[in-house]
C-alpha positions as CSV (number, residue, x, y, z in Angstrom):
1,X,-52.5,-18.4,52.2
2,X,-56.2,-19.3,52.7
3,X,-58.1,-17.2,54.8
4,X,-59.5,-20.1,57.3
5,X,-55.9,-20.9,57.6
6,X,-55.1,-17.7,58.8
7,X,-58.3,-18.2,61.0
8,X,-57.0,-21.5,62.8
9,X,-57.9,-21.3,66.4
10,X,-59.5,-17.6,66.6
11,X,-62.0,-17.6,68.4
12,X,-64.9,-16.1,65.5
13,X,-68.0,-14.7,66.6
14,X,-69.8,-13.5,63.3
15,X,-68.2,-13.6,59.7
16,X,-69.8,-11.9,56.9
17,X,-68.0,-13.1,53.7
18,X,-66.1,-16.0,52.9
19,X,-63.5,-17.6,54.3
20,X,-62.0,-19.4,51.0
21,X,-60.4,-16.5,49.9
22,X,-56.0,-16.0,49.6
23,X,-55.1,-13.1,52.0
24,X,-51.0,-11.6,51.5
25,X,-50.7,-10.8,55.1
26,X,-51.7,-9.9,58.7
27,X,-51.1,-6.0,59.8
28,X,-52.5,-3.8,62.8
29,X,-51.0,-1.2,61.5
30,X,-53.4,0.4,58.2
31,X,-50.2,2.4,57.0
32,X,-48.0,-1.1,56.7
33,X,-51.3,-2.5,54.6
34,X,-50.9,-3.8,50.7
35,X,-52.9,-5.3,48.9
36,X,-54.9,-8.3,49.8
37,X,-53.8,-7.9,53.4
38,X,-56.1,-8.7,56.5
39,X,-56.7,-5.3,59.0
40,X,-57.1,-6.6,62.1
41,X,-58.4,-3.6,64.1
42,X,-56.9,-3.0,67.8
43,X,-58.2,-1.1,70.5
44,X,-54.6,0.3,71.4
45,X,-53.7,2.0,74.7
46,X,-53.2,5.8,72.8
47,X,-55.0,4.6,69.0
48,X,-57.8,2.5,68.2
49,X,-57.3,0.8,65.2
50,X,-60.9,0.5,64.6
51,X,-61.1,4.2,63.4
52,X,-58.2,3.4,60.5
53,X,-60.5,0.6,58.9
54,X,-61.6,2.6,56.3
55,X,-57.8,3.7,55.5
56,X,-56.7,0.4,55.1
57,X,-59.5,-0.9,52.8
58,X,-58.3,2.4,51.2
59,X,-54.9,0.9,50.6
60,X,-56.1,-2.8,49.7
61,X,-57.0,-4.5,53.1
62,X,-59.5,-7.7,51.4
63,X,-60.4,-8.8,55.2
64,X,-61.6,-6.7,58.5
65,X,-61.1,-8.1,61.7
66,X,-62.6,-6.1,64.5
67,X,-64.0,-5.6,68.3
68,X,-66.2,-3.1,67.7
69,X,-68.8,-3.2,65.0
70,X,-68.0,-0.8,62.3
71,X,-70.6,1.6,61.2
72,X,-70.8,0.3,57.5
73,X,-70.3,-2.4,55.7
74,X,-68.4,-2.1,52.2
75,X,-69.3,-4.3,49.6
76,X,-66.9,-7.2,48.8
77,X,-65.2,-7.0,51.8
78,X,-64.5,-9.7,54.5
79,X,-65.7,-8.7,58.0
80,X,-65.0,-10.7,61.3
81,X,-66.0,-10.5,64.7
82,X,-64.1,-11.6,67.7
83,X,-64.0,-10.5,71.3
84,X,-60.5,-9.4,71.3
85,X,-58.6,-8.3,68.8
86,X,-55.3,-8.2,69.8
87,X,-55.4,-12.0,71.2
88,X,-56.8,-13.0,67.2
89,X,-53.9,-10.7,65.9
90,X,-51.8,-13.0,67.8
91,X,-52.6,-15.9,66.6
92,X,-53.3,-15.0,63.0
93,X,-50.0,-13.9,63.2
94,X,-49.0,-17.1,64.4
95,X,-50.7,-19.2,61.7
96,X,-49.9,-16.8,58.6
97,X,-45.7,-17.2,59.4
98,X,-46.4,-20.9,59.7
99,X,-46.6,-21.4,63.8
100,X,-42.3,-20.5,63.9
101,X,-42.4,-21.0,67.6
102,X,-43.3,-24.4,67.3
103,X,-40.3,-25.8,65.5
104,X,-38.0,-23.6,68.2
105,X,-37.5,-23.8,71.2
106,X,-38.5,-20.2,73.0
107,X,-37.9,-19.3,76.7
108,X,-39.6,-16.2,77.7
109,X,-37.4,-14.2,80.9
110,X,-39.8,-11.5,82.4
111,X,-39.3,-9.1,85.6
112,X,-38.4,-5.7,86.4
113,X,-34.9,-5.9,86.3
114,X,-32.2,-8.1,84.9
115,X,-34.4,-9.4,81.8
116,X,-31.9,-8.0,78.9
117,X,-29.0,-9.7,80.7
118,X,-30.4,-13.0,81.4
119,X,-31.8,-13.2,77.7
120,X,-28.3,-12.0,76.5
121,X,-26.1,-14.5,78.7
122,X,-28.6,-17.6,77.6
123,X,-28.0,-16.7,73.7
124,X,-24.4,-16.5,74.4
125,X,-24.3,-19.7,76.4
126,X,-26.4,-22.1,74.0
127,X,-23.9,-20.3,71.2
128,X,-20.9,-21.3,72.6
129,X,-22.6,-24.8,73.6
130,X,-22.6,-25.3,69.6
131,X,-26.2,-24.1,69.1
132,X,-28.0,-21.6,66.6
133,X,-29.8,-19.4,68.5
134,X,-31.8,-16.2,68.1
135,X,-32.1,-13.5,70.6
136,X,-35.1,-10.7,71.0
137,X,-33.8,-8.1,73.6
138,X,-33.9,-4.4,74.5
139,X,-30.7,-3.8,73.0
140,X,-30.9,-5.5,69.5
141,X,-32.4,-8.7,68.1
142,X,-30.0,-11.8,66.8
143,X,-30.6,-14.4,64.0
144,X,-27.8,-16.7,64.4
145,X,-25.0,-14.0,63.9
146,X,-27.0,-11.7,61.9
147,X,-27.5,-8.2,64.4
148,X,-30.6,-6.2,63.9
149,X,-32.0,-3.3,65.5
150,X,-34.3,-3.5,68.5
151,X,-37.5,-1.0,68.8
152,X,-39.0,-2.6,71.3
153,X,-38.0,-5.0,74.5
154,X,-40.7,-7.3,72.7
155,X,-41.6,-6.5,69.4
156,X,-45.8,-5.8,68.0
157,X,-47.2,-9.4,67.1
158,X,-46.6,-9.5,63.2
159,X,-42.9,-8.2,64.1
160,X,-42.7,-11.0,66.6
161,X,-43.7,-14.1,64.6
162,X,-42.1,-12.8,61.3
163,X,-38.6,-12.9,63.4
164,X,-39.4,-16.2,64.9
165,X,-40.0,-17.5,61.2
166,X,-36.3,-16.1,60.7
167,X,-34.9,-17.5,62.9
168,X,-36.5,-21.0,62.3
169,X,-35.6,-20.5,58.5
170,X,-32.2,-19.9,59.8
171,X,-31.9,-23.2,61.4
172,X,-31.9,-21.8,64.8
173,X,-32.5,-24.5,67.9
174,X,-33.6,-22.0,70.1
175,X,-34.9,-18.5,70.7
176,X,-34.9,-16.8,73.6
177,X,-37.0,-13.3,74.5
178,X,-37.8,-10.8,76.8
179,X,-41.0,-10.5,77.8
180,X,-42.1,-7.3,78.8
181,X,-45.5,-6.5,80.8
182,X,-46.7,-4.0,78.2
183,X,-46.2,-7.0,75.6
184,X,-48.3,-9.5,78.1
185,X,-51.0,-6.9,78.7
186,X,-51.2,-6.1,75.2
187,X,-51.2,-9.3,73.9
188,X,-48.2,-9.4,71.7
189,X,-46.8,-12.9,72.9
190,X,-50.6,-14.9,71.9
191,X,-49.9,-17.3,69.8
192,X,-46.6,-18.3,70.8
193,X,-45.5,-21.5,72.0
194,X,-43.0,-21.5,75.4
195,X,-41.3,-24.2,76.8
196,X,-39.8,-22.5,79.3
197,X,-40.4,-19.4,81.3
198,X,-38.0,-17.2,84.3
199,X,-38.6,-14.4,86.4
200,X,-36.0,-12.2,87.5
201,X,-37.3,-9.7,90.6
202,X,-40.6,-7.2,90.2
203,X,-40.0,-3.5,91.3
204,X,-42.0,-0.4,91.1
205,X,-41.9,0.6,87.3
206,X,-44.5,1.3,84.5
207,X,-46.7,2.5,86.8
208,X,-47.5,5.2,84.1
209,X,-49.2,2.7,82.2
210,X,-50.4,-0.4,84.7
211,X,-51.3,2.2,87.0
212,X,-51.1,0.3,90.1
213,X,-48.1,-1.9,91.6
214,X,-50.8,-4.6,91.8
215,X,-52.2,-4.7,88.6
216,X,-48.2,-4.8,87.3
217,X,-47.4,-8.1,89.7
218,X,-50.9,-9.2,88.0
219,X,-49.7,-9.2,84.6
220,X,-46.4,-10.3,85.2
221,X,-47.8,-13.9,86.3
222,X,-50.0,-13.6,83.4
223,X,-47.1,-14.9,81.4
224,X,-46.6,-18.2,83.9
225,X,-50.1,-18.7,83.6
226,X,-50.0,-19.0,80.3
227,X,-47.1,-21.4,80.1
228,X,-47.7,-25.0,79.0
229,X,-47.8,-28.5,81.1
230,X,-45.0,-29.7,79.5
231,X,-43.0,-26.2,79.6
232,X,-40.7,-25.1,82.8
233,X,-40.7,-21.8,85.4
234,X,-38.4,-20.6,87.2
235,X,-38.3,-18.3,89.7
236,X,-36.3,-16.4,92.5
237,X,-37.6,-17.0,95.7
238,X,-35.5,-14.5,97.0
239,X,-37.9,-11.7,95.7
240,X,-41.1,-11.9,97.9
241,X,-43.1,-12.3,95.0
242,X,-41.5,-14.7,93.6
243,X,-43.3,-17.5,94.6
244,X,-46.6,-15.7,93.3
245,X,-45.3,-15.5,90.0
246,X,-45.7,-19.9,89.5
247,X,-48.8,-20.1,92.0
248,X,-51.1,-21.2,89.1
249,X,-48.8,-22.1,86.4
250,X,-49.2,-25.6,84.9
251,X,-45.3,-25.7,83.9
252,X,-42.9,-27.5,85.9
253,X,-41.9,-25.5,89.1
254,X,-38.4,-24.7,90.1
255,X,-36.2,-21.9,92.1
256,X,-33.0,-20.0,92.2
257,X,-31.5,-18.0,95.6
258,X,-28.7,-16.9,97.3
259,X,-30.4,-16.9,100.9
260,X,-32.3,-20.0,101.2
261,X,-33.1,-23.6,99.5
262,X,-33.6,-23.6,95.7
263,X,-33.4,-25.9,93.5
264,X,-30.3,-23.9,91.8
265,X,-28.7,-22.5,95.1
266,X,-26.0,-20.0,94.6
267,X,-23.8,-18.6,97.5
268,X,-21.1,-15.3,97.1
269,X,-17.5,-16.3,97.8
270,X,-15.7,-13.2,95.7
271,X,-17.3,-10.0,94.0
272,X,-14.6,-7.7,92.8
273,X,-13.5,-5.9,89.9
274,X,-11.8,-8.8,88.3
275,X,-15.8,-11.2,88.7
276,X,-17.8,-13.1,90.8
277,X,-16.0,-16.2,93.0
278,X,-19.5,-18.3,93.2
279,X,-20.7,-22.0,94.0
280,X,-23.6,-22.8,92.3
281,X,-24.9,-26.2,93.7
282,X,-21.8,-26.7,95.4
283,X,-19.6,-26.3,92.2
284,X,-17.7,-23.0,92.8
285,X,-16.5,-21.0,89.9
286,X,-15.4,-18.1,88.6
287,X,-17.2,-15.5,86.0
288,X,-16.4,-12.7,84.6
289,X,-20.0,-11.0,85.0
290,X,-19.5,-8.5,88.7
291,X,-22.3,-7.4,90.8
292,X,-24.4,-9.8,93.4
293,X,-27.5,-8.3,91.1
294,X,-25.1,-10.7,88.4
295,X,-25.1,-13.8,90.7
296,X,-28.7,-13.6,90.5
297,X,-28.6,-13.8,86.7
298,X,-26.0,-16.1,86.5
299,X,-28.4,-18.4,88.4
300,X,-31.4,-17.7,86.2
301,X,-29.6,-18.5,83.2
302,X,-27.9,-21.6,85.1
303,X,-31.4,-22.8,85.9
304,X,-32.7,-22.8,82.2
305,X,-29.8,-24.5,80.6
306,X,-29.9,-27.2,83.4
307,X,-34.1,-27.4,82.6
308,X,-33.1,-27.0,78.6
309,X,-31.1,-30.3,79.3
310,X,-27.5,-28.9,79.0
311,X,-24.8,-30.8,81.2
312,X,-24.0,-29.0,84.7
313,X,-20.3,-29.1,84.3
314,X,-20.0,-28.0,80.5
315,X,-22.9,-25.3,81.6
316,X,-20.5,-23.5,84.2
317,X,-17.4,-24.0,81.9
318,X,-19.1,-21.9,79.0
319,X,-20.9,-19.4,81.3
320,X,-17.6,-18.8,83.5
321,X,-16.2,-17.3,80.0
322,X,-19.1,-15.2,79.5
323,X,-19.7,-10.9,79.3
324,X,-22.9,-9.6,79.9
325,X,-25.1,-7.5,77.9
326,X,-23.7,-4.2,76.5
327,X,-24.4,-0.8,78.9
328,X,-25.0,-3.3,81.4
329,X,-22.5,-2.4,84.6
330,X,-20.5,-1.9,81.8
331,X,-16.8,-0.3,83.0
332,X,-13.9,1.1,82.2
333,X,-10.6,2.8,83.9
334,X,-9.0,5.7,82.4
335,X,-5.2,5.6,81.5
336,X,-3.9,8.3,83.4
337,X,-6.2,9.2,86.4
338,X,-7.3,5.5,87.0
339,X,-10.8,6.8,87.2
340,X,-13.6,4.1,86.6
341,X,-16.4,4.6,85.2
342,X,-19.7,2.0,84.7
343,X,-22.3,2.9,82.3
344,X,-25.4,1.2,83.5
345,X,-29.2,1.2,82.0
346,X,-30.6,1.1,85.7
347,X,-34.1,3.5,85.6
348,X,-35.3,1.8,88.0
349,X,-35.3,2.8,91.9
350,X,-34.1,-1.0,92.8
351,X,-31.4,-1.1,89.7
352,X,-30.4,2.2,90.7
353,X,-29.6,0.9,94.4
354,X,-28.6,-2.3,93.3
355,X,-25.6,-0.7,91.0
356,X,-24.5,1.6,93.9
357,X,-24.5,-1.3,96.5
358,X,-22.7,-3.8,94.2
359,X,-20.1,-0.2,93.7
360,X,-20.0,0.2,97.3
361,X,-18.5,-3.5,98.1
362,X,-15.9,-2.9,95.0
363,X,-14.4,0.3,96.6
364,X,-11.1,-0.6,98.2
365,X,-10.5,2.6,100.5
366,X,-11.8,6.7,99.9
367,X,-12.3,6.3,96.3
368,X,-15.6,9.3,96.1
369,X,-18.9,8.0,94.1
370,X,-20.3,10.2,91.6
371,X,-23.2,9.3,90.3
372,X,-24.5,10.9,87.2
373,X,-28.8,10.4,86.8
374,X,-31.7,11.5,85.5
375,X,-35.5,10.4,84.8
376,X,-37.2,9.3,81.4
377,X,-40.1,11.8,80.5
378,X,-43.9,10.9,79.6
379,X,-43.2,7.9,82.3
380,X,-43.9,7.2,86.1
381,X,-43.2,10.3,87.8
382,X,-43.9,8.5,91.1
383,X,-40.1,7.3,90.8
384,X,-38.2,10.6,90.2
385,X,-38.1,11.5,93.9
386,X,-37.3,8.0,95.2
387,X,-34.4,8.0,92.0
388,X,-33.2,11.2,93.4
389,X,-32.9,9.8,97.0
390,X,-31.4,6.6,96.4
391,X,-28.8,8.4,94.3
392,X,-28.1,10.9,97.2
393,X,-27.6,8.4,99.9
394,X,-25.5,6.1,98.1
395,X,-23.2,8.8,96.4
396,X,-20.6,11.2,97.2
397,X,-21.8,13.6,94.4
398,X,-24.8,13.2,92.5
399,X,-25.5,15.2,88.9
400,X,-29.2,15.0,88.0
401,X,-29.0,15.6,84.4
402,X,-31.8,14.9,81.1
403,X,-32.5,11.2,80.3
404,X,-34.7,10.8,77.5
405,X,-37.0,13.7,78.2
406,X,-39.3,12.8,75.2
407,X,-42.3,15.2,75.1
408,X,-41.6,16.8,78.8
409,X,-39.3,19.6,80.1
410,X,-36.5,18.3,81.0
411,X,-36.2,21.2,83.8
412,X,-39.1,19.8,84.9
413,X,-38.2,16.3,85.5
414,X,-35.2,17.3,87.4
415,X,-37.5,19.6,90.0
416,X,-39.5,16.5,90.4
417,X,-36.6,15.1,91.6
418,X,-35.6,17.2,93.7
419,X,-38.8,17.6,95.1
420,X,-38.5,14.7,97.1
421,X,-35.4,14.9,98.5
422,X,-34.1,15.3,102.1
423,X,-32.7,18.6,103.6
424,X,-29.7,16.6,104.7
425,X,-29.5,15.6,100.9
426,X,-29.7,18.8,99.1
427,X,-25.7,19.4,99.3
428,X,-24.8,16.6,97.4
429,X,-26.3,17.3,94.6
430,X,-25.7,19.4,90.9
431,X,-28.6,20.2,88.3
432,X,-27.4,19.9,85.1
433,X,-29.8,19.6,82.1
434,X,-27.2,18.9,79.3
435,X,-26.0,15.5,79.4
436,X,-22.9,16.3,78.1
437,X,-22.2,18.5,80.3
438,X,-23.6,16.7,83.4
439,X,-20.6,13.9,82.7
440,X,-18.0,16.5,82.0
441,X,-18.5,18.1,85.0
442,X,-18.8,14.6,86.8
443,X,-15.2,14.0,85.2
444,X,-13.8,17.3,87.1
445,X,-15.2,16.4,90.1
446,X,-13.4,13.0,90.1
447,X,-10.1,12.8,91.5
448,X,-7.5,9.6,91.3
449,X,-9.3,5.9,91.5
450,X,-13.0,8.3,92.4
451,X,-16.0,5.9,90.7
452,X,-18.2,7.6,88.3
453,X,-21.6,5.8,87.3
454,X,-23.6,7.1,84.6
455,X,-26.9,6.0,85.1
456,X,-30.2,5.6,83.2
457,X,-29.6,4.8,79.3
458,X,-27.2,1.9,79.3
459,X,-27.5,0.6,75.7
460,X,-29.0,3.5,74.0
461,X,-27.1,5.9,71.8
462,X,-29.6,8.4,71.4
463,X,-31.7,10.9,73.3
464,X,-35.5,11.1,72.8
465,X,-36.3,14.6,72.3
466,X,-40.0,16.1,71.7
467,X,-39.7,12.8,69.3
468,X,-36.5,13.3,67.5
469,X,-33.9,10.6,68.4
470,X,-30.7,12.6,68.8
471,X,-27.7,10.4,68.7
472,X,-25.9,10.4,71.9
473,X,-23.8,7.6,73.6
474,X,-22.9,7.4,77.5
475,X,-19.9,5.4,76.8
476,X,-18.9,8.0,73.7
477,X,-19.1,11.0,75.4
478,X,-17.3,9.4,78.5
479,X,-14.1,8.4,76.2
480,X,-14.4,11.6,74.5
481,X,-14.3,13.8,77.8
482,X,-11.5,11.4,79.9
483,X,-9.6,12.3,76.1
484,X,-9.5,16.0,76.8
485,X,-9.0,15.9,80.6
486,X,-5.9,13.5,80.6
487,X,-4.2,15.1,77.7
């Protein structure tokens, strides 16, 4: 592809070289570069890109597109200027797969909470409503039926647009993503075309990296204000920021609750182990998906197919047949014992509560809680007290135990826990730093019909260690240990 192709809507400030040249690809990455490829150099959060440029000419980079001014200029090499780096990667991106987003149709779910299964439920919807879809989500990315791994709740720029032109190859009518506030912030969704956009609920997370509960609401809207006239937002009014999130969008406006008007108006009839009993616009029905946290989902996804032009009546027959995303309040009973269990990917202070309140309404008489939880490390520490008390107050018996420790002790992480924790609290509670052994011993603790909830990685089946992904799977170990005990 040409060069000034590639170029289409960056916004240059100084070019030295030509323009009329055939480039082989975009990268950000100089160890991902072959030959005839364009650098385009990023000011990262932990790397800036700017010191690989060398490398990558190194390894056949024709094209430089930086920020900052390199010290040198090497001969017969194309350099760019443009004021930010990671927006131009975007939509070189963007331009060098062939603008895929435009011949989709891509709906963008953002919040703290709740993203993963609102993207899941709207691919498995539009699937079973005859569609070829494609899905990019925490747990894995879909091409029509064709599974690939997820690194990323939204993957680097080049990753991004090289799916999307997948999935458009693929014949797929639409695509639908998580949008996380890392990608916003860093740029990774420039380029893309939306036509429709939904927020879930905004928490206290990632405070590691936005550093401030404001500057993360900030960012979050970022995506709404980005969205298109002819595009639609939706959000839940029921979260007090909700209505922030569409104060400056162009898109068409519309709402979702359970407590007051909206435009898609949900209200709770049943919530037990066997679903959800729930009108939605005065159509009640009943889904398989448990948990009031699931009624507001359900209503998200309701919203988008109704704004994606589905019909209301075939939209609530599909979705009433619908599972949720995998490690998502994701249970089982044992054979013997009747013990449930619910794996659930809440790391959140709000998830965390949200799971235990939704278990609290499901218990039918004494059944004990026992919650298994722990805290990611090299992440917000501010939460790991506030985990550890929302754990203790709505549990019986709560084992703090390793998440993904990643770089940090996972001793550590388990006293900054239960540093912040109550007097009144500190008899609930066992520290145990294997994970294995934390849900063992959760196992023994359980008696007939008790609920266990294993809380934290959901999805995953591995544990970050000091950078080495060791395999291990909640829902595994759980089988394997009920196994053993019920023998």
């Amino acid at each position: 592809m040409l060069l000034q192709d590639v170029l289409y809507k960056v916004a240059i400030q100084s070019l030295n070289g030509s323009t009329a040249i055939d480039v082989s690809g975009v990268q950000s990455d100089s160890r991902k570069i072959a030959a005839g490829n364009v650098f385009v150099a990023v000011k990262g959060v932990g790397v800036d890109g700017h010191l690989f440029i060398d490398k990558a000419i190194e390894k056949g980079a024709t094209v430089v597109v930086y920020q900052t001014t390199p010290e040198a200029f090497q001969q017969d090499i194309v350099y760019i200027s443009v004021e930010n780096s990671a927006i131009a990667l975007g939509v070189m991106a963007a331009n060098f797969y062939g603008n895929p987003s435009a011949g989709l149709k891509v709906v963008g779910v953002t919040g703290t909470n709740g993203k993963t299964t609102i993207a899941t439920l709207l691919y498995k919807l539009f699937t079973s409503l005859g569609y070829t879809c494609g899905l990019l989500s925490t747990v894995n990315n879909i091409i029509g039926d064709k599974v690939l791994e997820a690194t990323h709740t939204t993957p680097d720029a080049v990753s991004l647009q090289a799916l999307l032109r997948e999935m458009a190859d693929a014949g797929c009518d639409y695509a639908f993503m998580e949008v996380s506030s890392h990608a916003v912030h860093q740029h990774r969704i420039a380029g893309l075309q939306f036509v429709g956009g939904l927020f879930s609920n905004i928490t206290h997370d990632h405070l590691d990296y936005h550093q401030t509960f404001d500057e993360y609401i900030r960012v979050k809207k970022m995506f709404f204000d980005g969205l298109p006239n002819n595009a639609f937002a939706i959000t839940n009014v029921d979260d007090k920021r909700g209505l922030v999130m569409l104060q400056n969008t162009a898109a068409k406006k519309y709402s979702y609750s359970i407590k007051t008007l909206a435009d898609f108006k949900g209200k709770l009839i049943e919530n037990t182990l066997t679903g959800l009993v729930m009108s939605i616009n005065d159509q009640e029905t009943h889904f398989r998906l448990i948990g009031e946290f699931n009624a507001y989902n359900l209503l998200a996804v309701y919203g988008a197919a109704i704004c994606l032009g589905q019909d209301k009546m075939e939209v609530l027959q599909h979705l009433s047949m619908l599972t949720g995303a995998e490690g998502r309040f994701d249970f089982s009973v044992s054979p013997k014992e009747q013990i449930i269990t619910i794996v659930d990917y809440a790391h959140t202070p709000d998830a965390l509560l949200n799971v235990l309140a939704t278990i609290k309404k499901l218990k039918q008489g004494n059944e004990k809680v026992i919650t298994v939880v722990g805290c990611g490390g090299d992440r917000d520490k501010t939460k790991r007290p506030v985990m550890a008390t929302v754990a203790c107050e709505h549990s019986d018996k709560v084992v703090f135990t390793s998440d993904n420790p990643r770089t940090e002790d996972p001793a550590q992480i388990i006293k900054d826990m239960e540093d912040g924790l109550p007097v009144s609290a500190r008899r609930k509670y066992l520290a145990i730093t294997d994970r294995r052994e934390a849900i063992k011993t959760a196992l023994n603790l359980a008696g007939e019909g008790d609920i266990i909830l294993v809380a934290g990685k959901g999805h995953e089946k591995y544990q970050d260690i000091n950078g080495v992904k060791n395999h291990f799977d909640d829902k595994e170990v759980i089988a394997e240990m009920i196994e053993l005990l019920e023998k």
